[in-house]
C-alpha positions in Angstrom: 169.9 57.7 -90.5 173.3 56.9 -88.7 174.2 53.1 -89.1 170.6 52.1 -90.6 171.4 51.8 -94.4 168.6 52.3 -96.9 167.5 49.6 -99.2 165.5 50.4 -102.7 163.2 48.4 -104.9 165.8 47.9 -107.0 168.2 45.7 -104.1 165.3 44.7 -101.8 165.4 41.4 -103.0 169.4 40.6 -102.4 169.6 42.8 -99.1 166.5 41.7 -97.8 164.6 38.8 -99.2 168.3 37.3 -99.5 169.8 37.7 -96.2 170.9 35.1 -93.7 169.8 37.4 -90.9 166.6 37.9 -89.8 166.0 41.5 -90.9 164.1 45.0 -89.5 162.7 46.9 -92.7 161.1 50.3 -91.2 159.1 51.7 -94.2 159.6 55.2 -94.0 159.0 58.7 -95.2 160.9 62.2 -95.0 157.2 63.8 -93.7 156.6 61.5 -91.1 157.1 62.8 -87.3 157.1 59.6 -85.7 159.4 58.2 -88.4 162.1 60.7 -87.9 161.1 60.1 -83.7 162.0 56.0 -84.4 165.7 57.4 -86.1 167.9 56.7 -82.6 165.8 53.7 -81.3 166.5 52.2 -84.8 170.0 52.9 -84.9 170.9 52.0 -81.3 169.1 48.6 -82.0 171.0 48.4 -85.1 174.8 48.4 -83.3 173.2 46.3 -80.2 171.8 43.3 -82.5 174.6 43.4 -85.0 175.4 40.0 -86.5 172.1 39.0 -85.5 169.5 41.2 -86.6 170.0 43.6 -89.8 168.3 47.0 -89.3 167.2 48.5 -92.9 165.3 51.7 -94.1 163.0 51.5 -97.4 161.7 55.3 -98.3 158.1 54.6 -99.0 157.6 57.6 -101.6 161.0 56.6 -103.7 160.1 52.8 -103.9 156.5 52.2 -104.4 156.5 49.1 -105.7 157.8 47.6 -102.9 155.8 49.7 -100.5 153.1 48.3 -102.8 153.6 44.9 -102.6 153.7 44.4 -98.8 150.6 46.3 -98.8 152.4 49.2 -96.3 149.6 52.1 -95.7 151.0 53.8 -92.5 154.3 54.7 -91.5 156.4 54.0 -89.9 155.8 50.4 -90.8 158.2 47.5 -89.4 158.7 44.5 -91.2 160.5 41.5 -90.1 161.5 39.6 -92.8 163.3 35.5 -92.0 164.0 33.1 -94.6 162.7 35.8 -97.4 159.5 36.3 -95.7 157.8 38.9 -93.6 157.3 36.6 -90.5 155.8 40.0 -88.1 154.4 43.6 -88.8 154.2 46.9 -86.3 152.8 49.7 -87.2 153.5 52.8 -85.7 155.9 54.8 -83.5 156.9 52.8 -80.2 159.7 52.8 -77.6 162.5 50.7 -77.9 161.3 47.9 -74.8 158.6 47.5 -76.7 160.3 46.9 -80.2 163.0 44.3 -78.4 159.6 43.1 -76.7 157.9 42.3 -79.9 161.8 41.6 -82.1 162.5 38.7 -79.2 160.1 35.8 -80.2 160.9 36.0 -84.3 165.3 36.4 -83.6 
């Protein structure tokens, strides 16, 4: 996805857990419609909120154990993550009002 980088199990921890911004994790997978539908809203929001909201991508199938450990079942799945922890969960496709809508109160 243009301008939304993808994190692993493997940095999760430093690019996520570890950031000074609050950060947007969208668990994701290649077979999911309404994942691939969230691509532009995610990207757009990405360069809008830069320097104050990271946008990342975690691929659900190639990083179970994180998927795992956040207990993610659908996708897409958004995560908010501040201070190192998930402080707000959406689940499911949605429009971008709505996403800034429920993103304003944890920024």
């Amino acid at each position: 996805m243009r301008g939304v980088p993808e994190v692993t199990d493997a940095d999760f921890a430093a690019e996520v857990i570890g950031a000074e911004l609050p950060v947007l994790v969208e668990f994701t997978a290649d077979w999911c419609p309404p994942c691939r539908q969230m691509a532009p809203v995610l990207s757009a929001l990405a360069a809008q909120e830069a320097g104050r909201l990271k946008v990342v991508q975690l691929n659900v199938d190639a990083n179970p154990g994180t998927t795992n450990a956040y207990k993610v079942l659908s996708m897409p799945t958004f995560m908010v993550f501040r201070d190192g922890r998930p402080v707000r969960s959406m689940v499911g496709a949605r429009p971008e009002r709505r996403l800034r809508e429920e993103l304003e109160d944890v920024l």
